[in-house]
C-alpha positions in Angstrom: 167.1 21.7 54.7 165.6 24.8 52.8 165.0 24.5 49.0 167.2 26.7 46.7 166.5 27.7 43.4 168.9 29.1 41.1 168.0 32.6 39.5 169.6 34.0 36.4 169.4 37.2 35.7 168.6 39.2 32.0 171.4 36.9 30.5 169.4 36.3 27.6 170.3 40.1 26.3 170.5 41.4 22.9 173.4 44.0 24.1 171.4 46.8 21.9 171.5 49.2 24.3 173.7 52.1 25.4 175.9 50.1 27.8 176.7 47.4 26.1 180.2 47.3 25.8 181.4 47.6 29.2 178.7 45.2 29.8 179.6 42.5 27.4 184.0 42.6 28.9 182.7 41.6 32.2 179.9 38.8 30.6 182.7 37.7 29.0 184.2 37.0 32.3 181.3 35.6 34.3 180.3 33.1 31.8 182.4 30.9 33.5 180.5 31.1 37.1 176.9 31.3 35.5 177.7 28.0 33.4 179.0 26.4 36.9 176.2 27.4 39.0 173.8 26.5 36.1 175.7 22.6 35.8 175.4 22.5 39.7 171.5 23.5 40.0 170.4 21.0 37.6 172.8 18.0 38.8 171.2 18.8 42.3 167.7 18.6 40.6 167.5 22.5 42.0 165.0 24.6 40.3 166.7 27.1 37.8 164.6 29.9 36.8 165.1 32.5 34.4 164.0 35.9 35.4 164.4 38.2 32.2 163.4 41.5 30.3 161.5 41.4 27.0 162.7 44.0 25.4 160.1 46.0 25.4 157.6 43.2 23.3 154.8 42.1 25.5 154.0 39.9 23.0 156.5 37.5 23.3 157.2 34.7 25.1 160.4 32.7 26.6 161.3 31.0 23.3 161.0 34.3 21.3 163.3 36.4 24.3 165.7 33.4 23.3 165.8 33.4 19.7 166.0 37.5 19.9 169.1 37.1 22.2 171.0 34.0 20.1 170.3 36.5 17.2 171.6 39.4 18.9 175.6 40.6 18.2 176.6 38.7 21.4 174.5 35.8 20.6 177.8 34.3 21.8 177.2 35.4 25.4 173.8 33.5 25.1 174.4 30.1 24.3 176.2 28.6 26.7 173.8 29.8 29.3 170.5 29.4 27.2 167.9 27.6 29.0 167.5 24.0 29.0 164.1 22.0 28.8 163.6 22.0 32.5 164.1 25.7 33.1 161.3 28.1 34.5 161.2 31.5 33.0 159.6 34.4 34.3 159.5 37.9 32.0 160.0 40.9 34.1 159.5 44.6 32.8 161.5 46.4 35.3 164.7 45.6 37.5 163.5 43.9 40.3 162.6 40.1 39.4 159.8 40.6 42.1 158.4 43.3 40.7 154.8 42.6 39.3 155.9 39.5 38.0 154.2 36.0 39.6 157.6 34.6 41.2 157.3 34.7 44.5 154.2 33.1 44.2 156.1 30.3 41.7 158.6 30.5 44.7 156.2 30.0 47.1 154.5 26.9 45.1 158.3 25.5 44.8 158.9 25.6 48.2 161.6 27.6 47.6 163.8 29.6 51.1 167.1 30.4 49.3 167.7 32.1 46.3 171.2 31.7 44.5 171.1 34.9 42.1 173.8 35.2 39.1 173.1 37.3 36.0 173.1 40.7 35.1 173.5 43.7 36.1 175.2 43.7 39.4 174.5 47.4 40.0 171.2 47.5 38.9 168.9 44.3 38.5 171.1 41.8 40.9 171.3 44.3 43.7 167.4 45.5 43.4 166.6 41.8 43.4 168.1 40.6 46.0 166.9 43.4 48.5 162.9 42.6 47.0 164.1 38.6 48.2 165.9 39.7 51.5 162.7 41.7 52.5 160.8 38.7 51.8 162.6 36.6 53.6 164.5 34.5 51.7 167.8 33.6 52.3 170.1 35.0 50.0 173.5 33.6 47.9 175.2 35.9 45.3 177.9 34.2 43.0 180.6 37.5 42.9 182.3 35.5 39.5 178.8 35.2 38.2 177.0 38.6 37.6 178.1 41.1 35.2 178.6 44.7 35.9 178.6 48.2 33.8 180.6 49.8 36.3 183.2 47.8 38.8 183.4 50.8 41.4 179.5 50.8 41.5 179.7 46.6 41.1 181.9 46.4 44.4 179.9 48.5 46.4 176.7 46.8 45.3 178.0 43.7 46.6 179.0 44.6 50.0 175.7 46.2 50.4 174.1 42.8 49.7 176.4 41.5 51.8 175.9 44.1 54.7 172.2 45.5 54.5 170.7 42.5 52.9 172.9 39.5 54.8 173.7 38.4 51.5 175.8 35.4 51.5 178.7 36.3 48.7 181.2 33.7 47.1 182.7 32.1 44.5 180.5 29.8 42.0 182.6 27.4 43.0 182.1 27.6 46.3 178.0 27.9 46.2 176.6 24.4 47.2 172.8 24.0 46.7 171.8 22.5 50.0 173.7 24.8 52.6 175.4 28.4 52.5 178.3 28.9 50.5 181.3 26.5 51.6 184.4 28.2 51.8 
């Protein structure tokens, strides 16, 4: 049976930025499947990494990206979702959680063939992410209920191209087990 690892996505955010509003209304909403998915990983003994920007501070490290986020407006949003003593983290500087950052290599050391993605942004740092993991071959499972969006139009059409071009597997949190594909 392949070895899945839950990745979350940039939810350790300060919502400083220019889209944060529409951003935070669909967090809001997602919280729910991230919190699942994260109870489900680690009650499976799945590896749960965090994949995360830095805003910007190269000198930080995972605790600081945390205590930046809990202090942010929407420090709310973070909690429930913050990582736990067992997490990995991995800081990434652009959108792809490949991208010259050391997990596939972590990935690799894990043993790791399936990647269950949730986070943020569905448009942008899900979608790039999981085409870097489809193109390296690992299988791919996107919780729909569990990543955040800017834009819904742009959020729907991101998903069926993970589903389509990237044979993304796309369900419910509920419905993501982490020792087959989605049950449905």
């Amino acid at each position: 049976m392949p070895r899945t690892a839950l990745i979350v996505i940039d939810m350790l955010n300060t919502y400083a930025h220019e889209d944060a509003e529409p951003l935070v209304e669909s967090v809001r909403k997602t919280l729910p499947g991230v919190t699942t998915l994260l109870e489900h990983a680690r009650a499976s003994d799945s590896p749960v990494i965090y994949v995360n920007d830095n805003f910007g501070d190269w000198r930080s490290h995972h605790g600081e990206i945390l205590q930046t986020a809990l202090g942010g407006r929407h420090g709310d949003l973070v909690e429930p979702v913050a990582p736990d003593e067992n997490s990995l983290f991995v800081v990434k500087a652009r959108h792809s959680i490949f991208f010259e950052t050391p997990l596939a290599y972590l990935l690799g050391q894990l043993g790791t063939e399936r990647l269950v993605m949730c986070g943020q942004v569905t448009e942008q740092c899900v979608m790039y992410s999981a085409l870097d993991a489809h193109i390296r071959h690992f299988d791919v499972v996107v919780a729909a209920d569990a990543v955040a969006h800017i834009d819904a139009d742009l959020a729907e059409a991101a998903l069926e191209m993970m589903r389509r071009n990237m044979s993304a597997d796309i369900c419910g949190a509920d419905e993501v087990t982490f020792d087959a594909r989605c049950v449905k």
